[in-house]
C-alpha positions in Angstrom: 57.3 145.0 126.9 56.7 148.6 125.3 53.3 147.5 124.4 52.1 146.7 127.6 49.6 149.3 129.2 51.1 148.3 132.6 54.8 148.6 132.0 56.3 151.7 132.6 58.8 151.3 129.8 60.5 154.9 130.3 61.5 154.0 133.7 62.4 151.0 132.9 64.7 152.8 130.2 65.8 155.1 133.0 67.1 152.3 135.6 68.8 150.8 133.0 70.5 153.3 131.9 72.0 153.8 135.0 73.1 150.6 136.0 74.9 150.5 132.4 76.6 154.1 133.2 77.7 153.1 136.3 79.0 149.9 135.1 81.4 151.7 132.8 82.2 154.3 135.2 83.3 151.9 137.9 85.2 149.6 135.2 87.1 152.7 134.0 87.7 153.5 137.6 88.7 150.2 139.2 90.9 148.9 135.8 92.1 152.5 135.8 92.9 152.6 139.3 94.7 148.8 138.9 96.5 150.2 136.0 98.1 153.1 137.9 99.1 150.8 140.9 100.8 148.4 138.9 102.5 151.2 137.0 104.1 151.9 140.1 104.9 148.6 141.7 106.3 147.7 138.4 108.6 151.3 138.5 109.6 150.1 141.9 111.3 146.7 140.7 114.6 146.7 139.3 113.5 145.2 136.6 111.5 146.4 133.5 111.0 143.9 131.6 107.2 142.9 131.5 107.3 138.7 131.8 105.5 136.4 129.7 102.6 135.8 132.4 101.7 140.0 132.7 101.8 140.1 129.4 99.0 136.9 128.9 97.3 138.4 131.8 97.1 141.4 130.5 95.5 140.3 127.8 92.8 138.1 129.1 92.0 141.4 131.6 91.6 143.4 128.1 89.5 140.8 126.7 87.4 140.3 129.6 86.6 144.0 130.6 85.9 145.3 126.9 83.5 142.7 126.3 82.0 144.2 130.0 82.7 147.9 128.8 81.4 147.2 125.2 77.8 144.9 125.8 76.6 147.7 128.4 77.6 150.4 126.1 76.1 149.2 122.8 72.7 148.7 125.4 72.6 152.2 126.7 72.8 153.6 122.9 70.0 151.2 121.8 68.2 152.3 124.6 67.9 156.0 122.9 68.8 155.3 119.6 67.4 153.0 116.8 70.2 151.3 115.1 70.2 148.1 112.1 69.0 145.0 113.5 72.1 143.4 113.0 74.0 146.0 115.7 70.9 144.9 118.4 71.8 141.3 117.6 75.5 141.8 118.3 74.7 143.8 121.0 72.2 141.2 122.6 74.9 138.5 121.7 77.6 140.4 123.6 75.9 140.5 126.4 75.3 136.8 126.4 78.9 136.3 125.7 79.7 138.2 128.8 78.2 135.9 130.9 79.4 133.1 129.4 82.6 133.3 127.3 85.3 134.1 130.0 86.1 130.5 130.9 86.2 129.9 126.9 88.8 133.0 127.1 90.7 131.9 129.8 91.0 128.2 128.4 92.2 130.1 124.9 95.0 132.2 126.5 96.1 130.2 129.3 98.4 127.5 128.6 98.7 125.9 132.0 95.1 125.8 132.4 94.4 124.1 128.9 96.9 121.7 129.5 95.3 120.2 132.4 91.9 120.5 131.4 92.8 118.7 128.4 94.7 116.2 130.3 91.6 115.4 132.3 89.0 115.1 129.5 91.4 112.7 128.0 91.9 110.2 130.8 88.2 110.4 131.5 87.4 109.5 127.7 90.1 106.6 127.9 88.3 105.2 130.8 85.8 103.8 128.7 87.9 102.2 126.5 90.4 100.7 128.8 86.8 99.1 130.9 85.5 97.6 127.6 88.9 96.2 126.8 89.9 94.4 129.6 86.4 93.1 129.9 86.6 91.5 126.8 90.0 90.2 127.1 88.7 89.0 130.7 86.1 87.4 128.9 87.6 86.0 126.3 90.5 84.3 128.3 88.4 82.7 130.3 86.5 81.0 127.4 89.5 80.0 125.8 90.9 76.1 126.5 94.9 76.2 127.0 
């Protein structure tokens, strides 16, 4: 795209560089923002013992929002910096991975969630088998003289 006469690359650079700023600012704001609020519901409970579930969805936020605070961050550095090739590959790969991947991090961390998902795959593979099977047997008995 820099080599094309009709692309105007720098404010290309320019706009994109903004969206990627503001995309942090607002993540830092908003997680910020949710991290203060639960501080203080959580204050307000007579307990303080964080439970097994915060704790997993705690980490699946942390997961989730630095991959979102790290792809735009790496981009707006390449954007006025030349780095190795293989930091521009990780980059470009985060930010394919952060369109992608939270489903695969969600299915990782959450227990519940795998459990059912794997449930379903398996009775849809066993379909298959249980068809073919009972065919056979159908066909079979049927052949067969008593």
């Amino acid at each position: 795209m820099e080599n094309n006469p009709m692309f105007d690359f720098k404010a290309f650079q320019t706009f994109f560089a903004w969206n990627n700023s503001l995309i942090i600012i607002f993540l830092a704001l908003f997680y910020g923002g949710l991290l203060v609020v639960t501080n203080i519901k959580s204050r307000m409970l007579i307990t303080t013992k964080v439970s097994k579930a915060q704790k997993l969805m705690t980490i699946q936020a942390v997961c989730i929002c630095g991959e979102m605070c790290a792809a735009p961050l790496l981009h707006i550095f390449m954007l006025f910096w030349k780095f190795p090739v293989i930091i521009e590959i990780l980059a470009h790969f985060s930010w394919i991975c952060l369109h992608g991947d939270t489903p695969v991090i969600y299915f990782i961390l959450n227990k519940t969630l795998r459990n059912s998902v794997t449930q379903m795959v398996s009775s849809t593979l066993k379909f298959p088998k249980n068809y073919i099977k009972n065919y056979f047997a159908k066909k079979f008995a049927s052949s067969v003289v008593p």
